[in-house]
Structure formats: structure tokens, C-alpha cells
GUNUNU-613516 format. One record per atom (N, C-alpha, C): x, y, z; atom name. Coordinates in Angstrom, 1 decimal. Layout:
N
[[X Y Z] 'CA']
...
//
This chain:
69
[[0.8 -1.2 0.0] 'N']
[[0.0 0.0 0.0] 'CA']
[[0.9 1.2 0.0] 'C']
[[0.3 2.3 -0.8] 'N']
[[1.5 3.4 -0.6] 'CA']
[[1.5 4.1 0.5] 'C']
[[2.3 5.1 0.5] 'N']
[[1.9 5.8 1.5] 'CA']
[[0.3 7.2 2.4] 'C']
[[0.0 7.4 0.3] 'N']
[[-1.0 8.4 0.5] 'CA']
[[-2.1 7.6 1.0] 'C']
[[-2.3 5.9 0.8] 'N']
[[-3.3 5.5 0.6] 'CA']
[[-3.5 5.3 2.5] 'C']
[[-2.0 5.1 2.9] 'N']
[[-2.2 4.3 4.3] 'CA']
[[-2.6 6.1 5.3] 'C']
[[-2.4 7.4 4.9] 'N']
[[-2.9 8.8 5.0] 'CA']
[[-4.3 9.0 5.1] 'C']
[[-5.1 8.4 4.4] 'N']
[[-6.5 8.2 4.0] 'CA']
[[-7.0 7.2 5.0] 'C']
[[-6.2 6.1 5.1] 'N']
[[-7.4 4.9 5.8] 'CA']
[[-7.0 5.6 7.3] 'C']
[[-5.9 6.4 7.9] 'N']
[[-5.9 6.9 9.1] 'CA']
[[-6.6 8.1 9.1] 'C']
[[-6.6 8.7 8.4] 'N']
[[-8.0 10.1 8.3] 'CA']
[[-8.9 9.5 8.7] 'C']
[[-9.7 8.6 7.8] 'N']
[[-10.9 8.0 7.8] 'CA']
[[-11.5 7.3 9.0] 'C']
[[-10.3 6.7 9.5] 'N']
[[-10.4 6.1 10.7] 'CA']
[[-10.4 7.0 12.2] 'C']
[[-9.7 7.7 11.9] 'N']
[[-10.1 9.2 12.6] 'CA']
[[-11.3 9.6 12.5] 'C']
[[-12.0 10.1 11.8] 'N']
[[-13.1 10.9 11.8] 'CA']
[[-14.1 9.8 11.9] 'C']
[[-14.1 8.7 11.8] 'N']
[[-15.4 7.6 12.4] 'CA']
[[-15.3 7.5 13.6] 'C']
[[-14.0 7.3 14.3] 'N']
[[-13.9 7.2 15.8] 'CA']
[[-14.3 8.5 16.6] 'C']
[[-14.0 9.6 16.2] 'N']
[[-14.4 10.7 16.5] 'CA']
[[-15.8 11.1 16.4] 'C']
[[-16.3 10.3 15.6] 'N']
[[-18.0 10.9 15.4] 'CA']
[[-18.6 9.6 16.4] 'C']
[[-18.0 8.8 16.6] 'N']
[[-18.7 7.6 16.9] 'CA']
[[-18.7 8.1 18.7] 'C']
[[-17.3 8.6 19.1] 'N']
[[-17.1 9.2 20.4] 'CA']
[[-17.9 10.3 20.7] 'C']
[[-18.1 11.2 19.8] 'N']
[[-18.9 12.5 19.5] 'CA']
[[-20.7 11.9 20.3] 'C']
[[-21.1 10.8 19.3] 'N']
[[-21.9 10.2 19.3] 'CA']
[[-22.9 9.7 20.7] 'C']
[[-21.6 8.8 21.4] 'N']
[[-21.7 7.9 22.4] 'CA']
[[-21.2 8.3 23.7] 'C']
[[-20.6 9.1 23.6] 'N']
[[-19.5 9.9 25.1] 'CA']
[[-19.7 11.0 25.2] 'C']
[[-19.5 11.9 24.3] 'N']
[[-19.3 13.9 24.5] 'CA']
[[-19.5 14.5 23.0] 'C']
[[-20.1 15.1 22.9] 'N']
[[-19.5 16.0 21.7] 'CA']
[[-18.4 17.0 21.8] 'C']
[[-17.7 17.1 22.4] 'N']
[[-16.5 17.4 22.0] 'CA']
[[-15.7 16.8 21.8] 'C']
[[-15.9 15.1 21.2] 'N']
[[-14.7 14.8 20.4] 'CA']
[[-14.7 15.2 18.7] 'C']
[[-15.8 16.0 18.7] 'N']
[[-16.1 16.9 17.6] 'CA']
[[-15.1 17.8 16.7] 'C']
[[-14.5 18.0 18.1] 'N']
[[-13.1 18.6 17.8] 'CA']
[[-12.0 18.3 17.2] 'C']
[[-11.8 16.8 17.4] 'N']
[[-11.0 16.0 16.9] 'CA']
[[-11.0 16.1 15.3] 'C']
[[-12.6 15.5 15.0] 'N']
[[-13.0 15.7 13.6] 'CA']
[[-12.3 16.9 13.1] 'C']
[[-12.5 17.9 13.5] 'N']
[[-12.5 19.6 13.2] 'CA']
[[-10.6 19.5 12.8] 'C']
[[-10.2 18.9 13.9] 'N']
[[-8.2 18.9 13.6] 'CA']
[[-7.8 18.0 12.7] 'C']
[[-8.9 16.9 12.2] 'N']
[[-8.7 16.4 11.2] 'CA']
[[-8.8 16.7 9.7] 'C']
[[-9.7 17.7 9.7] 'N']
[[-10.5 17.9 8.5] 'CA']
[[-9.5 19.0 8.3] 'C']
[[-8.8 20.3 9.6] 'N']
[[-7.9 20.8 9.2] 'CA']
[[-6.5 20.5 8.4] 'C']
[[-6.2 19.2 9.8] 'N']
[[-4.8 19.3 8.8] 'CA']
[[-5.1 18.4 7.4] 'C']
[[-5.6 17.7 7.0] 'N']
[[-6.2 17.7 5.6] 'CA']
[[-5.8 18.7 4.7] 'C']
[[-6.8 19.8 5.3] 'N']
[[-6.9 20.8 4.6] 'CA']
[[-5.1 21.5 4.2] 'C']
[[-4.7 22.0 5.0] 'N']
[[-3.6 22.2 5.3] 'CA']
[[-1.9 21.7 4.3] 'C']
[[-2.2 20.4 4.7] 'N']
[[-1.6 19.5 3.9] 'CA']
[[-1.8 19.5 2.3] 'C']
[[-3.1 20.0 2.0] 'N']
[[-3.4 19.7 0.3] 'CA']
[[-2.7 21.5 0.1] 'C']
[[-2.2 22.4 0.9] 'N']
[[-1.6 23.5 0.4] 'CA']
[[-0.7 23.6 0.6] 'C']
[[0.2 22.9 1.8] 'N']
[[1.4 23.0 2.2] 'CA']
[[2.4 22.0 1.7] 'C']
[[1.8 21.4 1.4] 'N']
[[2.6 20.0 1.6] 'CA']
[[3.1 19.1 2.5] 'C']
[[2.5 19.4 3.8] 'N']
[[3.4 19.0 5.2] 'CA']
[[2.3 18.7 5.8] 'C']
[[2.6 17.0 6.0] 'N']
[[2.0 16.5 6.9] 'CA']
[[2.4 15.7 7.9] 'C']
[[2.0 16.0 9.4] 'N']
[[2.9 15.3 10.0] 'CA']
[[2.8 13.6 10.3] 'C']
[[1.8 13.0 9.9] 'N']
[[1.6 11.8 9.9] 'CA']
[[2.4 11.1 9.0] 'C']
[[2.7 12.3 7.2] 'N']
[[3.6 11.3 6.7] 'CA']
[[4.7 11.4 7.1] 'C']
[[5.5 12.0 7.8] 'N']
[[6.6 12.2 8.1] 'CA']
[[6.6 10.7 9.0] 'C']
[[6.1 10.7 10.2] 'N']
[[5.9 9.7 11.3] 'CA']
[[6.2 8.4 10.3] 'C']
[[5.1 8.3 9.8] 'N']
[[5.1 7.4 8.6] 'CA']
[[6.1 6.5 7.9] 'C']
[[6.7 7.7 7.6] 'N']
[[8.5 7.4 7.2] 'CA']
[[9.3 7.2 7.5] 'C']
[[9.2 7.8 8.7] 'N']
[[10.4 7.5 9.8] 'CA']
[[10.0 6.0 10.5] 'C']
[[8.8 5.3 10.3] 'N']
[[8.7 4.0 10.6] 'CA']
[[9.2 3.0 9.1] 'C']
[[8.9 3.6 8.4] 'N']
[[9.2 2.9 7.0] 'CA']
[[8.0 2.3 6.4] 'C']
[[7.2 2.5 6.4] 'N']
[[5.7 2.6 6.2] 'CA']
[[5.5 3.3 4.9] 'C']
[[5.2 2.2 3.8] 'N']
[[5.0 2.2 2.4] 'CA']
[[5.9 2.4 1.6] 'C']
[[7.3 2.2 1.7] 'N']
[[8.5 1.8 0.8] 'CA']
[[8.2 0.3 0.3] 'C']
[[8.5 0.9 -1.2] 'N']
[[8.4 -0.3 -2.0] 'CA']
[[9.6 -1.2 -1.6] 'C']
[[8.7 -2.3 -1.9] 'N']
[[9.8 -3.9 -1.6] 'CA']
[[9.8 -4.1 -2.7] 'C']
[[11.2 -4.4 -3.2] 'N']
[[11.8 -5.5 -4.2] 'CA']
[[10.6 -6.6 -4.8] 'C']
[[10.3 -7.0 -5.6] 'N']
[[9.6 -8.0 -5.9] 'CA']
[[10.7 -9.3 -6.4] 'C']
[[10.1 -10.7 -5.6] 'N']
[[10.7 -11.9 -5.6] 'CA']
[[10.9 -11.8 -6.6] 'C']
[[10.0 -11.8 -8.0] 'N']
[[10.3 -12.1 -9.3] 'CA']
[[11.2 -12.1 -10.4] 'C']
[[11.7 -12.7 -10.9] 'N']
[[12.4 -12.4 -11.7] 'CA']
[[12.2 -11.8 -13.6] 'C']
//
């Protein structure tokens, strides 16, 4: 999986847990949503996101060699 894709499924997984907490617990995990949807935003003009960084520095979606010959 690449990297942008593994960016997405933690967004998304963010903002469900967040609505789901929102939901079931407090709405102020509302907020969460709100820091999510910013740095999103943020990221599509800056270029800088800190999750991919994290990301990379774990090595999280560098292409492997294929066995194949």
C-alpha cells in the first residue's frame, strides 16, 4: 500500500472514531473531527503532513523488491 493510501485509511479512521465518540461519550470529540479535517486541509496546500513524516520514519510504504524475476 502506498503511502497516500495508508494517510486516508488513518483520516478516515479518525473521523469515524471521532463521530462515533462524539456520538456515544461527549461531543467534544467533535473537535477531533475539526483537527482532522484541518490538517487535511492544510496539507493539500502545504505539503506537510505530520503523519507522513511519522510514517516514514517508521518505513511505512516503501516499495519492496519484488521476488520475481
Amino acid at each position: 500500500m502506498t503511502l497516500e493510501r495508508y494517510i486516508r485509511l488513518f483520516a478516515g479512521i479518525f473521523v469515524l472514531a471521532s463521530l462515533f465518540l462524539a456520538h456515544f461519550h461527549s461531543s467534544s470529540w467533535l473537535w477531533f473531527t475539526v483537527f482532522v479535517g484541518f490538517n487535511l486541509f492544510q496539507s493539500s496546500l502545504t505539503c506537510f503532513c505530520p503523519l507522513e513524516i511519522i510514517l516514514k520514519k517508521l518505513g511505512v510504504g516503501k516499495v519492496m523488491p519484488s521476488s520475481r524475476s
